[in-house]
N, C-alpha and C positions, 0 to 999 in steps of 0.2 A: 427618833423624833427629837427635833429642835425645840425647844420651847424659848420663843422668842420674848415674850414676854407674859406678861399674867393671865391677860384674855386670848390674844391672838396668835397662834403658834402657827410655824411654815413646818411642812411635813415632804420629805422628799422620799420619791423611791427610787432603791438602785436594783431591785430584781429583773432578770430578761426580762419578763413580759411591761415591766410599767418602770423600766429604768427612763430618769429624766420627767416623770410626773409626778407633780407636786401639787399639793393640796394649801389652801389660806382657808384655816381653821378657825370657826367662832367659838369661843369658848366662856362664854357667862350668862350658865344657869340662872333663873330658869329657862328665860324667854331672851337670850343674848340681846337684850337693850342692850343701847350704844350710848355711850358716854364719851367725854371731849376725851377721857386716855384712853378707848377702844379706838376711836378715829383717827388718834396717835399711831398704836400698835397697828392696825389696818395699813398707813402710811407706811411705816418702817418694815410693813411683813412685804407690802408691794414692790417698794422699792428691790429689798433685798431679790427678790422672786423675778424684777427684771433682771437685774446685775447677771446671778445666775450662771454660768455657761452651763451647770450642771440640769438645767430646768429647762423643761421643750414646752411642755404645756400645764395650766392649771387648773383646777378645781375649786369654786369656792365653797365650804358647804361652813354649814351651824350645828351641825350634827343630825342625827337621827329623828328629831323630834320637832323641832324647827330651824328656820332659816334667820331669820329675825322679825321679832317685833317691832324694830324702829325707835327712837331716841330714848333716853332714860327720864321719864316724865318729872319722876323725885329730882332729878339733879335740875332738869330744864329747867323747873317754874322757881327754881332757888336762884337765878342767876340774875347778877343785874344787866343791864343792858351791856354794860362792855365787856362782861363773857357772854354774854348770849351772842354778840358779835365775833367773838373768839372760837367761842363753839361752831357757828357756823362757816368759818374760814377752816376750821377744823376739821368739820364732815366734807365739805368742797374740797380739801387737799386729800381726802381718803378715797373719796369716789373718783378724783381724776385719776389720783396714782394708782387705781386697781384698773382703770380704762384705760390706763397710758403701758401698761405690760406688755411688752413688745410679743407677744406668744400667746394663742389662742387658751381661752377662757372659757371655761363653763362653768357656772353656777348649779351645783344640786341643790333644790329646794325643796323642803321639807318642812309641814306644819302651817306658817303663816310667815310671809316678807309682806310689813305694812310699814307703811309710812314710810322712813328713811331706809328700813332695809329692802324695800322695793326699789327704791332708789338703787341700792349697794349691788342689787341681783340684773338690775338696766346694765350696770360698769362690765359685763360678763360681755362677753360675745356671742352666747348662747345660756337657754336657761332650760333645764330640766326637770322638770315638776311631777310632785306626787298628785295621784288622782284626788286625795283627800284638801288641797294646800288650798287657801286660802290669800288672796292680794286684796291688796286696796292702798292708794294713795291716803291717808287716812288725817295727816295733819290739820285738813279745815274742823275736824273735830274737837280737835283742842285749840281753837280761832289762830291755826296757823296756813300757811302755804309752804310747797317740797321744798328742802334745803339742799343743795349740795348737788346742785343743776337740774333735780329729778322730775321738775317739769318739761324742761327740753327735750329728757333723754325719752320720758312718756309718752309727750306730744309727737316724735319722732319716730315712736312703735306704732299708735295706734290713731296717729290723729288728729288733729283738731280739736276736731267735733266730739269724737269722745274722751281725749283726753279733758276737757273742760267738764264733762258730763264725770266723767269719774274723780276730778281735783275737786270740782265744785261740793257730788255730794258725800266725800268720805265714803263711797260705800264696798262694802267686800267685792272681793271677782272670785268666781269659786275657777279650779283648772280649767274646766270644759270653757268655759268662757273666755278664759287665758288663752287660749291653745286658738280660739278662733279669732280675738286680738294680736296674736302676734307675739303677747308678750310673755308665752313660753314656746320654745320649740321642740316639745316632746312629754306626754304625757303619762306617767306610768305609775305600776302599781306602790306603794310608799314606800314598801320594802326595798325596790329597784332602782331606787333615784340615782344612790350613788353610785353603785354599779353601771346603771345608764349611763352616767356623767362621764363615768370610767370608760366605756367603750367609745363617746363623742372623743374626748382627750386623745385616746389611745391613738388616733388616726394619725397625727401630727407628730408626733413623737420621732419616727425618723427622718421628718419631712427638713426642706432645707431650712434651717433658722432664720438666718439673713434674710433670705426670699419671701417669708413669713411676715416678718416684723416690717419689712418694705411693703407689703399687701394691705398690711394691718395700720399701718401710719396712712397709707395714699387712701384706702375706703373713710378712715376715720375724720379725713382732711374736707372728703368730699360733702360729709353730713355734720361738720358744723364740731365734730368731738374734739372739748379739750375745755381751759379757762377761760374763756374769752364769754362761756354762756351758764358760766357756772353759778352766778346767782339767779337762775331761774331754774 
C-alpha cells in the first residue's frame, strides 16, 4: 500500500484475480469530513489513478464504517470569504478529477455520503450501497447549497423534481429509497459493499483500456460532465 498522502491513500492490486484494481481510500476518522487538504489529496490520488497504466479500474471506499459525511464544519464556518472560495474551487477540482478517471469507477458506500460526500459518491460511475447507509444532499442545513457540481450531478440521477425536493429540504434517503432513485446501483448487506464493489470493478479489469476511456469521455460528453457546470 502507497500512502499518498495523510488522509487519502491509492491502493493497487497486483494478485491474479484483482491485478490492475485499485482502490481511492478515505481515510479521516471518524466520519472522513473533508477538508480543503482532503480535496487536495483526493485531486492528487485521482490524478495519479488516471496516469496509471498499471490501474484498469477503481473503487472509492471510506472504509467500513462510512463513506463520508461531507465538509468539515469546524474548518468551514472559520473561513473568510476568500477561502471559502478557495475551498470551493477546491472540492470542484476533487469531484471533477475523480469523474474525469479515464477507467470505470465504483464507489463502495458505507454508513452515511451526506452533503459533499454524496457529491464525491455521483463522480463514481456506479455506486454500491449498504442496506443500512444513509444519503442526503444535507448543505441547506447549514444555510448552504451542493458545492462541487453536486447539484447537476443530482439533478441528473434523479431529476428535477426531486432533486429540488431533496436539495431543498436536507433530508436523509435511507438505501431502499436510493436504490429506487437511481442513485445507488445495487443494494447490499453492509458487510458486502466492498466485496460487491469488487465484483462490479472486476468486470473491466481485462477489458480494452483505450476503448473504455473513449466510452467513458463520449457518455460523459453527452450529459453535460465536466467544469463548465461545476459551480452548481
Amino acid at each position: 500500500m502507497a500512502a499518498l498522502s495523510e488522509f487519502v491513500h491509492v491502493v493497487v492490486s497486483y494478485g491474479s484475480q484483482d491485478a490492475g484494481l485499485a482502490v481511492l481510500l478515505l481515510s479521516r476518522p471518524p466520519t472522513n469530513a473533508m477538508t480543503r487538504q482532503v480535496y487536495r489529496e483526493i485531486t492528487a490520488a485521482a490524478d495519479e489513478l488516471a496516469r496509471r497504466d498499471d490501474v484498469a479500474a477503481v473503487i472509492l471506499f471510506g472504509g467500513h464504517e462510512i463513506f463520508s459525511a461531507g465538509d468539515d464544519m469546524v474548518e468551514l464556518e472559520k473561513l473568510t470569504v476568500a477561502e471559502a472560495e478557495l475551498a470551493d474551487r477546491v472540492r470542484t477540482e476533487a469531484v471533477d478529477a475523480v469523474a474525469a478517471i479515464p477507467k470505470p469507477t465504483v464507489a463502495a458506500v458505507t454508513g452515511y455520503a451526506l452533503g459533499a460526500g454524496l457529491t464525491l459518491a455521483l463522480a463514481a460511475d456506479w455506486r454500491i450501497s449498504g442496506d443500512n447507509v444513509k444519503f442526503g444532499a444535507t448543505e441547506i442545513l447549514s444555510g448552504r447549497t451542493p458545492g462541487g457540481g453536486g447539484m447537476a450531478r443530482l439533478t441528473r440521477v434523479v431529476g428535477e423534481s426531486k432533486a429540488k425536493e431533496l436539495v431543498f429540504s436536507g433530508r436523509f434517503v435511507d438505501a431502499e429509497e436510493a436504490l429506487e432513485l437511481g442513485l445507488i446501483d445495487e443494494m447490499v448487506a453492509p458487510d458486502n459493499v466492498y466485496d460487491c464493489a469488487a465484483v462490479w470493478a472486476r468486470r473491466f479489469l481485462g477489458g480494452p483500456q483505450d476503448a473504455l476511456a473513449a466510452a467513458k469521455a463520449g457518455i460523459n460528453a453527452v450529459f453535460g460532465v465536466g467544469a463548465s457546470e461545476s459551480n452548481v
